[in-house]
C-alpha positions in Angstrom: 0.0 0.0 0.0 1.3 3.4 -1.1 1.3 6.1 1.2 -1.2 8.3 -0.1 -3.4 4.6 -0.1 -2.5 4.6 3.8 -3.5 8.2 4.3 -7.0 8.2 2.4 -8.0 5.0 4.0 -7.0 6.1 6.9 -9.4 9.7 6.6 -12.2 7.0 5.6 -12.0 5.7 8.8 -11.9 8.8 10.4 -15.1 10.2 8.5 -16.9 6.2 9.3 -15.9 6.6 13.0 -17.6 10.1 13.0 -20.4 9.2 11.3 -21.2 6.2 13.3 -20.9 8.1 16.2 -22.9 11.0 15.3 -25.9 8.4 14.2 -25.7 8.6 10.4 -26.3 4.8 9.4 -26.1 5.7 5.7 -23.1 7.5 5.9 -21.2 4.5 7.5 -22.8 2.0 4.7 -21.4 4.3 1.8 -17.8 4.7 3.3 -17.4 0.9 3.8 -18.6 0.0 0.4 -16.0 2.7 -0.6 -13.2 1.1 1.4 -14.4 -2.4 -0.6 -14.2 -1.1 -3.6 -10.6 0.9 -3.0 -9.8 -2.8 -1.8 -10.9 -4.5 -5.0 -9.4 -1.5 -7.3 -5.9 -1.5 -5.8 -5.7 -5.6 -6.0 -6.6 -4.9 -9.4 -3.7 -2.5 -9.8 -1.7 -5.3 -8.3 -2.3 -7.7 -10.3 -1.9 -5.5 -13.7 1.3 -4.3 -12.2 2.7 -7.9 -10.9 1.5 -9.7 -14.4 3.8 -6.3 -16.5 7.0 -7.0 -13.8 6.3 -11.1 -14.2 6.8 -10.6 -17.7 9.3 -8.2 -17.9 11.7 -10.3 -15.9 11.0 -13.5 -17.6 12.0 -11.4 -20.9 15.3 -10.3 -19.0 16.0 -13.6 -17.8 15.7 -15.3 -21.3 17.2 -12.2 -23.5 18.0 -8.9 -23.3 17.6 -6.3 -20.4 14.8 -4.6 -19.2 14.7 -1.0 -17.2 11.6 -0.8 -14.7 10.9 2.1 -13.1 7.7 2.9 -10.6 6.2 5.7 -9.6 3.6 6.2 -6.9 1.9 8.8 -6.8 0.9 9.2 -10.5 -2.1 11.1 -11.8 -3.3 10.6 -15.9 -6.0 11.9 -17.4 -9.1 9.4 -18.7 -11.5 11.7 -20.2 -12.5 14.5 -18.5 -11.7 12.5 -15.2 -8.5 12.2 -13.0 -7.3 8.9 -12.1 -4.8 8.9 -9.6 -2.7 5.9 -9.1 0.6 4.5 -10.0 2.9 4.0 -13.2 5.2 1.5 -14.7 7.7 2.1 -17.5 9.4 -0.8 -18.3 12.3 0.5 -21.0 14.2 -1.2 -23.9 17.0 1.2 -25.3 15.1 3.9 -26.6 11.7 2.2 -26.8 9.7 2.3 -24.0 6.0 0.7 -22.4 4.3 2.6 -20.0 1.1 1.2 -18.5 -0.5 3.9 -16.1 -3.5 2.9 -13.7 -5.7 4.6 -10.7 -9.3 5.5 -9.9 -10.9 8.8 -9.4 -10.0 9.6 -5.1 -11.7 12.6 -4.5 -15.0 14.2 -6.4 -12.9 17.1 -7.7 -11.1 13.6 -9.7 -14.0 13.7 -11.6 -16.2 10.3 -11.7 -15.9 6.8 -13.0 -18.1 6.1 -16.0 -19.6 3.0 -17.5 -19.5 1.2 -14.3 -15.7 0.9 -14.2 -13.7 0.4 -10.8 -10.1 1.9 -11.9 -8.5 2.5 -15.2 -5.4 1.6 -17.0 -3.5 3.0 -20.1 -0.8 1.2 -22.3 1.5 3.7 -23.8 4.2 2.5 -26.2 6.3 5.7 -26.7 6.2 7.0 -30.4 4.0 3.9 -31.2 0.7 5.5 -30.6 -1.2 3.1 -32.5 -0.4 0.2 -30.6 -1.4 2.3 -26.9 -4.7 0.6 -24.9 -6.9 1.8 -22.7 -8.1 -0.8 -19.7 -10.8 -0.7 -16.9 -11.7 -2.8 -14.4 -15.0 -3.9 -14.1 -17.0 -6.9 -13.2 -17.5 -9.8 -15.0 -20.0 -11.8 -13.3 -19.2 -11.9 -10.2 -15.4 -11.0 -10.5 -13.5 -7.4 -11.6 -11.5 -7.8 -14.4 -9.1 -5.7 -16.8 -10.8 -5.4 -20.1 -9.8 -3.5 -23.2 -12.0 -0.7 -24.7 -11.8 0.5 -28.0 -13.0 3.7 -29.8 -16.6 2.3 -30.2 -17.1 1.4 -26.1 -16.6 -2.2 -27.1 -15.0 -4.1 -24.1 -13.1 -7.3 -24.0 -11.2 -9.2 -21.7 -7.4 -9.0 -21.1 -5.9 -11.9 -21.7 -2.0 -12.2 -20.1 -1.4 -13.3 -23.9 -2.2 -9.6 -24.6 -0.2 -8.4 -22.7 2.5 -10.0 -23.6 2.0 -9.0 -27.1 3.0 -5.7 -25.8 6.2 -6.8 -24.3 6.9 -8.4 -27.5 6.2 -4.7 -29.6 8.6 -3.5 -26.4 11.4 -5.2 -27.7 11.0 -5.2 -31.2 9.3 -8.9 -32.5 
């Protein structure tokens, strides 16, 4: 957990506590469902970010060498919205694979549409055809990573997809 993850769920726990205590049932309900769903988002930021690093260092491991850098905090744009988050670049010479993810924190972020939990962008830098933009939403009863594409059209991630993007990284 990131340390501006520790500090909001700590003020949600603060506002639940007060709430509780001054009565307001509703209020309470709404902030847990909120800490479930930060729950669910940043496993789901996990996951995305451990699959990417899995990868990476099975590519490194095999052939040639991989540069991964993180950064936490990291704020992108996804619309109109502000998803704050984390990113990973993962860097091959001069070609590089950035896959940013977060959620909207606060209401001046901006809101989630189309039901999504969090939101994730592949960048491959001066490849701008080949870049992806992810959310996480739920698929029955389980929130997964699909892709969208210009028409709203969703589809699942596969891990094979991603690794297709490892493979445009370095160059087959």
């Amino acid at each position: 957990m990131t340390e501006l993850d520790q500090f909001w769920s700590e003020m949600i726990d603060r506002a639940a506590t007060r709430a509780l205590t001054s009565g307001n049932g509703d209020i309470v309900e709404y902030l847990r469902l909120r800490a479930a769903n930060d729950a669910i988002r940043a496993e789901g930021v996990k996951w995305l970010f451990d699959s990417a690093i899995e990868i990476a260092g099975s590519i490194t491991r095999s052939g040639p060498t991989l540069n991964i850098e993180r950064t936490d905090p990291h704020s992108f744009a996804r619309g109109t919205s502000n998803m704050v988050g984390s990113k990973l670049s993962v860097q091959h010479g001069v070609r590089c694979l950035t896959i940013e993810a977060g959620w909207t924190r606060t209401p001046s972020d901006g809101v989630m549409r189309g039901g999504i939990l969090a939101a994730a962008r592949l960048v491959h830098f001066g490849i701008s055809r080949s870049n992806a933009d992810l959310s996480l939403l739920y698929s029955g009863d389980l929130p997964i990573w699909h892709f969208d594409d210009l028409e709203g059209n969703r589809r699942p991630l596969r891990l094979v997809d991603l690794n297709r993007h490892f493979d445009l990284l370095i160059g087959q």
